[in-house]
C-alpha positions in Angstrom: 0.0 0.0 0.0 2.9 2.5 1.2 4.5 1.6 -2.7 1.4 2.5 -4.2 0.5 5.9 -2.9 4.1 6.8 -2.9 3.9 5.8 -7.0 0.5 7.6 -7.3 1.9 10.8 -5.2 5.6 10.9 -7.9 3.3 10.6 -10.9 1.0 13.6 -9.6 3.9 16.1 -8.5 6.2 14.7 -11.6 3.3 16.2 -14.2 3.8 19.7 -14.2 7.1 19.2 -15.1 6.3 18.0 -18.5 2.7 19.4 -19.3 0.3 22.3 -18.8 -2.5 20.8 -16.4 -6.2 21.9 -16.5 -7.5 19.9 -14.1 -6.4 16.9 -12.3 -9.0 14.2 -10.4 -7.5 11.6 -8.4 -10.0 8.8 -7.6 -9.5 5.2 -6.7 -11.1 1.9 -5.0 -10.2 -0.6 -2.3 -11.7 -3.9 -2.0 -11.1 -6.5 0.6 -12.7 -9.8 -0.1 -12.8 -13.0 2.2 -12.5 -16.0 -0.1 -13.7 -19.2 0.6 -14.0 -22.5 -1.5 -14.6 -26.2 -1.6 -13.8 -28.8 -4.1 -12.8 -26.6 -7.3 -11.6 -30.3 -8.5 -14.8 -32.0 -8.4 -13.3 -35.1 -6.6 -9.8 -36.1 -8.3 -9.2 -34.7 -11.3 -5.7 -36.3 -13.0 -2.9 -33.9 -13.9 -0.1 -31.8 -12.1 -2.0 -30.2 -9.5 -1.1 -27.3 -7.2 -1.3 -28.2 -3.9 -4.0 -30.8 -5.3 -5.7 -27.6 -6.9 -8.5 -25.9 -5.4 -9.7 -28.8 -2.9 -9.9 -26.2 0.2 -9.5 -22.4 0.5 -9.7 -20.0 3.0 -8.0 -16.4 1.5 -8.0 -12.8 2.6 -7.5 -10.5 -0.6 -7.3 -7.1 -0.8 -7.5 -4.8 -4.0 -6.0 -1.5 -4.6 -6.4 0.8 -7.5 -5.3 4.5 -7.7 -6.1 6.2 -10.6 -5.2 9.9 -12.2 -6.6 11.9 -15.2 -5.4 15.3 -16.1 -6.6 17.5 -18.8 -3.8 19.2 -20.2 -5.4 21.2 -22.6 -8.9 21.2 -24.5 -8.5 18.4 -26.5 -5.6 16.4 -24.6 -5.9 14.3 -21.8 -3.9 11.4 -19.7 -5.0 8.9 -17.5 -2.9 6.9 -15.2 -4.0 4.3 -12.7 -1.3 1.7 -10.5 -2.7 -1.6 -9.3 -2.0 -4.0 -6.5 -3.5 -7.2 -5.6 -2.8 -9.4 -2.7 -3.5 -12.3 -0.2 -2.7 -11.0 3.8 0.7 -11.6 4.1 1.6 -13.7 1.5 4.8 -13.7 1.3 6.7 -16.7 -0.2 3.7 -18.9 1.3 1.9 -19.2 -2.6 2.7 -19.7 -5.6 3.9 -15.8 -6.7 5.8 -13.5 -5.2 4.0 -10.6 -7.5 1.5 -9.8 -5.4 3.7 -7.9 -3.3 4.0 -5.4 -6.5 2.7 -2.0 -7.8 1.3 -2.7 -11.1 0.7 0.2 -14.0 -2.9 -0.8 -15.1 -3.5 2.5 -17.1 -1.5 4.5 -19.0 -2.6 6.4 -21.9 -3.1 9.6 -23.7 -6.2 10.7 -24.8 -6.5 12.7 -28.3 -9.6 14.4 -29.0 -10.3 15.9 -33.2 -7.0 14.3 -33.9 -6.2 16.3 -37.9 -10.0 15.0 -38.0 -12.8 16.6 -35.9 -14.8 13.6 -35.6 -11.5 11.7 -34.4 -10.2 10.5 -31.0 -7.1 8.9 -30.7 -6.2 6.5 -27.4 -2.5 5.4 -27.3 -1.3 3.3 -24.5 -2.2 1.0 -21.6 -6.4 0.8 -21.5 -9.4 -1.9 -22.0 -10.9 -3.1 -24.8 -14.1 -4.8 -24.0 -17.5 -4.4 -26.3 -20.9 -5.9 -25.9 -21.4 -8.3 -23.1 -17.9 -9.1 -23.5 -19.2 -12.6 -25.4 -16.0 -12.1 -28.2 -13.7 -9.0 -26.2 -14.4 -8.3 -22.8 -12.2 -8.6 -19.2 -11.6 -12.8 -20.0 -9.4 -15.6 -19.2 -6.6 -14.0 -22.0 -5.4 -11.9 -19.3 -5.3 -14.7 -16.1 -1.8 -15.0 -16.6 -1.4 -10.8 -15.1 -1.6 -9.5 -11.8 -0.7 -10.5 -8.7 -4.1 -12.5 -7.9 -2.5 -15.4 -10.3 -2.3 -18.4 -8.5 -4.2 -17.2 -5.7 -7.7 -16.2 -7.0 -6.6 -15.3 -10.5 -10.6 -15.5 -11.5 -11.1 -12.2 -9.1 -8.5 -10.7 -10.8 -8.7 -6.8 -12.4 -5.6 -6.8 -14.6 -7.4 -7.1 -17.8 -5.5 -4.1 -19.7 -3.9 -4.0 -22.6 -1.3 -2.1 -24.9 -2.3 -0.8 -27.8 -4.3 1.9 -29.8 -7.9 2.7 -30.2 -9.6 5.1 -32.7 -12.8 6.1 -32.4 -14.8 7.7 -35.7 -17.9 9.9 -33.9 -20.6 10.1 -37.0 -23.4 10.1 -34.6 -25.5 7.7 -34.7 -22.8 5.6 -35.8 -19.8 5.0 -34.0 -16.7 3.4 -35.2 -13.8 1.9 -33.2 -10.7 0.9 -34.8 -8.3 -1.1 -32.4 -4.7 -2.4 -32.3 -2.9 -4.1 -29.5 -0.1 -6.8 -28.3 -1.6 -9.5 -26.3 2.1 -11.2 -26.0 5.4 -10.3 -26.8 8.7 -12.5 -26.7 12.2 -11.7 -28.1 13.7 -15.4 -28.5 16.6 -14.7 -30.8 19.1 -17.8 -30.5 16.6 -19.9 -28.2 16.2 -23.0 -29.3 12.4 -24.4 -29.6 10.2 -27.1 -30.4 13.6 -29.7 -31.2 15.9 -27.0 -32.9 13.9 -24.8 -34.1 14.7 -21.0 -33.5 12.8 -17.7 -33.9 12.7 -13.8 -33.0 10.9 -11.3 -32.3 7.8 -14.0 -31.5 4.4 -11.8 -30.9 0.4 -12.4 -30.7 -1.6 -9.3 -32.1 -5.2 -8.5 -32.0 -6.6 -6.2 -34.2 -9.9 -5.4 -35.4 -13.1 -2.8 -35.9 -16.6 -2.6 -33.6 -19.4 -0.4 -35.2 -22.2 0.7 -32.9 -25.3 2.2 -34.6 -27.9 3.6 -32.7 -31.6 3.7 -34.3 -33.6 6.9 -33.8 -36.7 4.5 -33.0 -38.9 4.5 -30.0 -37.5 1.1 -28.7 -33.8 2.8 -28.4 -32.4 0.1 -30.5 -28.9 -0.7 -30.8 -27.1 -2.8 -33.9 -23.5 -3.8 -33.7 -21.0 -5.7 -35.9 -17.6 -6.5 -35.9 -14.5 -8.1 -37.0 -12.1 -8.9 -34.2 -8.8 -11.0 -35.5 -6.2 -12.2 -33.4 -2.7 -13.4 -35.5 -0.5 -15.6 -32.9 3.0 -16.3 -33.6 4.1 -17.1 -30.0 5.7 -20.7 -29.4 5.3 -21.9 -33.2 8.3 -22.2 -34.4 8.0 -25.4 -36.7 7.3 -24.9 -40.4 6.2 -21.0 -40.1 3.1 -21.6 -38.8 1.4 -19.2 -37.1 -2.2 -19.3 -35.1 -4.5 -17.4 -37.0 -8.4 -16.2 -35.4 -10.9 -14.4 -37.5 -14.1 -13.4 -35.5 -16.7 -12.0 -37.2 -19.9 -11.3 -35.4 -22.8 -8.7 -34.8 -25.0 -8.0 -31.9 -28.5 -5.7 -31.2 -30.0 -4.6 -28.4 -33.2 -3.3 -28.2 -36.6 -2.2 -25.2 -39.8 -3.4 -27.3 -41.6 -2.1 -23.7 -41.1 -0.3 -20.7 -38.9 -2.2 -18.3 -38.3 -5.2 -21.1 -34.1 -5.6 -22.9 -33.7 -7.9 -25.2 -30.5 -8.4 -26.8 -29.2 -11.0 -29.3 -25.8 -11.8 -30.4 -24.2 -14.4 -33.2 -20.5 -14.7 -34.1 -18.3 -17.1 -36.0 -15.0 -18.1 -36.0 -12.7 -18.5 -39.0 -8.9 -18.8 -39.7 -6.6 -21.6 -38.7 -5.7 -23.3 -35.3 -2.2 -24.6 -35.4 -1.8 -28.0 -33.8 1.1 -30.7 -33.1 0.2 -33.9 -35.4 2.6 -36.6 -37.3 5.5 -35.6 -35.8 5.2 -31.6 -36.4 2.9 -28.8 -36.2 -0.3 -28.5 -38.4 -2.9 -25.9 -39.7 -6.5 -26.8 -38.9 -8.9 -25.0 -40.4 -11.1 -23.1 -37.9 -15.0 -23.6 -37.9 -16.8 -22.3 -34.6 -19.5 -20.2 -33.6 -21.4 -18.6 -30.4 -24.7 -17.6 -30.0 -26.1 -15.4 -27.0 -29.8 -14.5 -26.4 -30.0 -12.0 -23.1 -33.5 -10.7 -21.9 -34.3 -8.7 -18.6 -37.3 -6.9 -17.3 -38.5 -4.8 -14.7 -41.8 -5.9 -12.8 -44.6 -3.5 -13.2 -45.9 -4.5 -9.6 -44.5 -3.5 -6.0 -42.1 -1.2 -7.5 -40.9 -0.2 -4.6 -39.2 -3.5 -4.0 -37.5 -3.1 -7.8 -38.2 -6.4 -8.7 -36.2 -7.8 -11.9 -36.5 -11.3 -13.9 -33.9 -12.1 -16.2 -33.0 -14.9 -18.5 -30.2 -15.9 -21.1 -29.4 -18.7 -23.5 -25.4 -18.8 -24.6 -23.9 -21.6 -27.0 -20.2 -21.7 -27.2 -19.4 -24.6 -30.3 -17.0 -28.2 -29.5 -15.1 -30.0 -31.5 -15.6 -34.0 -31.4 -12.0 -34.7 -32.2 -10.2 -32.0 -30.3 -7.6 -33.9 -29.1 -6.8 -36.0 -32.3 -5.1 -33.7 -34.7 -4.6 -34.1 -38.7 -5.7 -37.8 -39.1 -5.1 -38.5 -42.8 -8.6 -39.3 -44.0 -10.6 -37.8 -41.1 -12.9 -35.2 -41.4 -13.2 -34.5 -38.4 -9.8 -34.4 -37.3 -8.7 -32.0 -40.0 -11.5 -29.4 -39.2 -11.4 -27.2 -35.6 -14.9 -26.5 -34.8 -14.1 -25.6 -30.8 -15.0 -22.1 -29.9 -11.7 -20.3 -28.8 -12.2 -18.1 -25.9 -10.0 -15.4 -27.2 -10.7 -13.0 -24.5 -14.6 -13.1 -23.7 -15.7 -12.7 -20.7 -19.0 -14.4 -19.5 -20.4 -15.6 -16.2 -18.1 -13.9 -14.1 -18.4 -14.2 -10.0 -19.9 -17.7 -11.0 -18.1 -20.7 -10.1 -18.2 -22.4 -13.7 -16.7 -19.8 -15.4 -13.9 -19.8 -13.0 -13.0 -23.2 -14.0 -14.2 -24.2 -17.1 -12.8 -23.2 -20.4 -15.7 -21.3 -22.1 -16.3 -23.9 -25.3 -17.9 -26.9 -26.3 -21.0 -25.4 -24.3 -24.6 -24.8 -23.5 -25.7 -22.4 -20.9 -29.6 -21.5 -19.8 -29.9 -19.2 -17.0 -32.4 -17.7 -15.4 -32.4 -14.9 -12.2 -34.1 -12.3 -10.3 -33.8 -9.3 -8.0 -35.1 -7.7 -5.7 -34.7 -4.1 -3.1 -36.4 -5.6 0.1 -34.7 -2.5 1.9 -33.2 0.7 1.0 -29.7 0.5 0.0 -29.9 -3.6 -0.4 -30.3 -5.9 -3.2 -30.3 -9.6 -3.7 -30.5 -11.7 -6.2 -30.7 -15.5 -7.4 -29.5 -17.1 -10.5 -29.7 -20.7 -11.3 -27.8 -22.0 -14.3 -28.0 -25.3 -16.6 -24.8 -26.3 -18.2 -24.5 -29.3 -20.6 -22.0 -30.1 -23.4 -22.4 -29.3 -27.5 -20.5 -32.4 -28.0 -20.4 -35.8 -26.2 -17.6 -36.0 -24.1 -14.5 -38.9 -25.1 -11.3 -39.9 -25.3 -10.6 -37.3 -28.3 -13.1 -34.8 -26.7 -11.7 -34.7 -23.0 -13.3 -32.4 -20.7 -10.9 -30.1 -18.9 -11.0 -27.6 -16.2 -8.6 -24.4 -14.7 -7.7 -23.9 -11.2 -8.0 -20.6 -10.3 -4.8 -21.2 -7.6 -2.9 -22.8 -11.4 -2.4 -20.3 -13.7 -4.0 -21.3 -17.2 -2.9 -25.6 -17.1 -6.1 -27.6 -17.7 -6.4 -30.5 -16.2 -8.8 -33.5 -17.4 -11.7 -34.5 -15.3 -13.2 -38.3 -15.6 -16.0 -38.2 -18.0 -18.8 -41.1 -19.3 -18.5 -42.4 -22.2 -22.1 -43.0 -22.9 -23.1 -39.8 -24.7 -23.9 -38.0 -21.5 -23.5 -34.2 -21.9 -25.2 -33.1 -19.0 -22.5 -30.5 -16.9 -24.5 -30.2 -14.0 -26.3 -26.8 -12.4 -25.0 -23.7 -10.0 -27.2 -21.9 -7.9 -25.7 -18.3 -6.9 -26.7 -16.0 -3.8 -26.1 -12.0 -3.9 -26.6 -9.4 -1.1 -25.1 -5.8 -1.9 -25.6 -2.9 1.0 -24.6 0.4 0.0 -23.4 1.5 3.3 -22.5 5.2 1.9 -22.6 6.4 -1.8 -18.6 5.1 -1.5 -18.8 2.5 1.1 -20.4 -1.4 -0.4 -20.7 -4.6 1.2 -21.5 -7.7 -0.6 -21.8 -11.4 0.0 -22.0 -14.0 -2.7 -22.7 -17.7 -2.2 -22.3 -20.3 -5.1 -22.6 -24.2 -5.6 -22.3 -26.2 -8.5 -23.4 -29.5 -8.9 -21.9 -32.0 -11.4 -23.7 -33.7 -13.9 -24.3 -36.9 -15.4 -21.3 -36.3 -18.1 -19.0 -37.1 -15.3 -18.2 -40.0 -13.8 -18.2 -40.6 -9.7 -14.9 -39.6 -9.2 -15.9 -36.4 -10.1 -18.9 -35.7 -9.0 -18.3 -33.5 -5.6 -20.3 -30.1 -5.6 -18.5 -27.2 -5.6 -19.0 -24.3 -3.4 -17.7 -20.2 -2.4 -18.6 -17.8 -0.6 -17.2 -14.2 -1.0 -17.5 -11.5 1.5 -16.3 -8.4 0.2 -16.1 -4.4 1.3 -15.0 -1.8 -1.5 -14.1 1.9 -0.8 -14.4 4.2 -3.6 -12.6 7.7 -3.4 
């Protein structure tokens, strides 16, 4: 904490030095969290685990972000923010020693009518997340930052990235152009992948998202994109390189008062290199996601705020995922698993802390409700069962959110079960104060008839958490 205001405190009196400030707002948030969970493994899962993964755990966190923006003149601005994330005295008693560091989450500079009055420029450390974060959002892409990794690294907030945005204002229609790395290696003279070498190894994601805004009574909302992500990291064999083409388009629209409904469809093209015959291979890619979201405000007891909510999401498989480029086979030739690039979906929820996102059906269903000032609770259930039947060349795999991003394989049947089981999540939020929140969240996922016994142990958390905003 010292580090961090002590960062925050250089950065502030350090500006002056190099620009003409307008204005400056410091702002920030603290969150302490008491984590507990019970059989993240669902019985005995086989692989390499962590301190047999997430069997038991019983963690303090606590979450510090100090952010700065300065207007330096009318049409230029900067925003800074530092991070740290932590378990109580951690120490060398987990798996990283980062949490002990002060982390730059944002950095960038803001240009406003850049040569172009209907311009704006961002260059630098920021987010890129659009939608419900289905395709782009705060996802799994970025588990392997902050100091939460191997600790909780589901809870994590170090989901920035570096690159550029532009943004074309032609109201109603927006357009966002964005560029950024999302991994960078310099391996000149290491030798890879039995003597192969390379340099300058990187992953980029580029792409466009354009938001047009209907001037109907029902406030409706059309999207489409084209998000691409070219991967070059750690395939060294035969110049291949990963390549992910996501186009997609979403709407959003409030037929009634009180009633959203939003719909979004995306596909997946390119190629997914893979390790077959003795080298590495190009698959081509063939996957797609659907999402249908629809929420509404009760007309009755209004005083209570009462909300239903529902959602459908389909995430493609691939029946012969783990048997690559079999001369002959269809199938195997042919990658129709949905990649989870960097969506993010489901988070707090105990599935989407361990499950990879693909091969996938989800139905939920939820509601809300104010039964005093200042509190709400809420109550979502949630179906999960498989696209594809589960086998020895379609294993079902799972994260440990105290392992960093290895899989591990959980026992499945091999009877054509699909069924993944249900979760069942509590909320309760109190605004204390306009800054001051505390919230409890309760979880538990049952397994389902997809998996054998071994792995059949309900899951459960419970998160108790109180956030300071400044």
């Amino acid at each position: 904490m010292k580090k961090l205001l002590v960062a925050a405190l250089f950065v502030v009196l350090a500006s002056p030095a190099f620009a003409a400030i307008q204005n400056v707002k410091v702002s920030g948030d603290i969150t302490t969290s008491f984590v507990h969970r019970n059989d993240f493994t669902l019985g005995t899962p086989t692989g390499d685990l962590y301190l047999d993964g997430l069997k038991k755990q019983n963690v303090f966190l606590t979450q510090t972000q100090v952010r700065i923006d300065a207007d330096l003149s009318d049409n230029v601005s900067a925003t800074v923010a530092l991070l740290n994330e932590r378990a109580w005295n951690n120490g060398s008693g987990l798996a990283t020693p980062t949490d002990q560091n002060v982390e730059i989450y944002l950095a960038n500079v803001t240009l406003r009518e850049f040569l172009y009055s209907p311009l704006t420029l961002t260059i630098g450390r920021q987010i890129f997340t659009y939608g419900n974060g289905l395709v782009l959002g705060n996802g799994p892409a970025n588990q392997t930052n902050g100091g939460l990794q191997f600790i909780a690294q589901d809870l994590g907030w170090s989901t920035a990235e570096d690159g550029v945005k532009a943004t074309l204002d032609y109201k109603p229609l927006t357009i966002d152009l964005i560029y950024f790395k999302n991994d960078q290696k310099n391996l000149t003279g290491v030798i890879q992948n039995g003597g192969a070498s390379s340099a300058n190894q990187s992953s980029e994601v580029f792409g466009y998202n354009a938001n047009y805004q209907l001037s109907d009574p029902w406030n409706t909302v059309i999207e489409q994109y084209v998000f691409s992500r070219v991967d070059e990291a750690g395939y060294t064999t035969n110049n291949k390189s990963d390549k992910l083409y996501v186009p997609g388009l979403r709407a959003s629209t409030n037929p009634i008062k009180g009633l959203n409904i939003q719909g979004e469809i995306a596909w997946q093209l390119g190629d997914k290199v893979v390790t077959a015959n003795g080298g590495q291979q190009a698959e081509g890619r063939d996957a797609m996601a659907i999402q249908a979201l629809a929420s509404y405000s009760l007309p009755v007891m209004v005083k209570y705020k009462p909300t239903v909510n529902a959602s459908y999401t389909y995430f493609s498989g691939d029946k012969m995922s783990a048997t690559n480029g079999i001369s002959g086979n269809k199938d195997a030739r042919h990658y129709s698993a949905w990649d989870v690039f960097m969506g993010d979906f489901g988070a707090g929820t105990i599935y989407s802390a361990i499950y990879p996102l693909t091969n996938m059906n989800i139905l939920s269903a939820g509601a809300s409700v104010s039964p005093l000032e200042d509190v709400t609770t809420s109550f979502t259930w949630s179906n999960l069962w498989a696209a594809d039947s589960y086998s020895t060349n379609n294993p079902l795999q799972i994260y440990q959110p105290t392992e960093g991003t290895e899989l591990n394989t959980l026992t499945t049947k091999n009877n054509g079960a699909r069924g993944l089981g249900n979760e069942y999540d509590v909320n309760l939020n109190y605004n204390y104060t306009e800054d001051v929140t505390f919230g409890v969240s309760l979880g538990w996922y049952v397994p389902g008839s997809a998996l054998a016994n071994t792995n059949r142990d309900t899951a459960s958390q419970a998160i108790a958490s109180l956030g300071v905003k400044f």
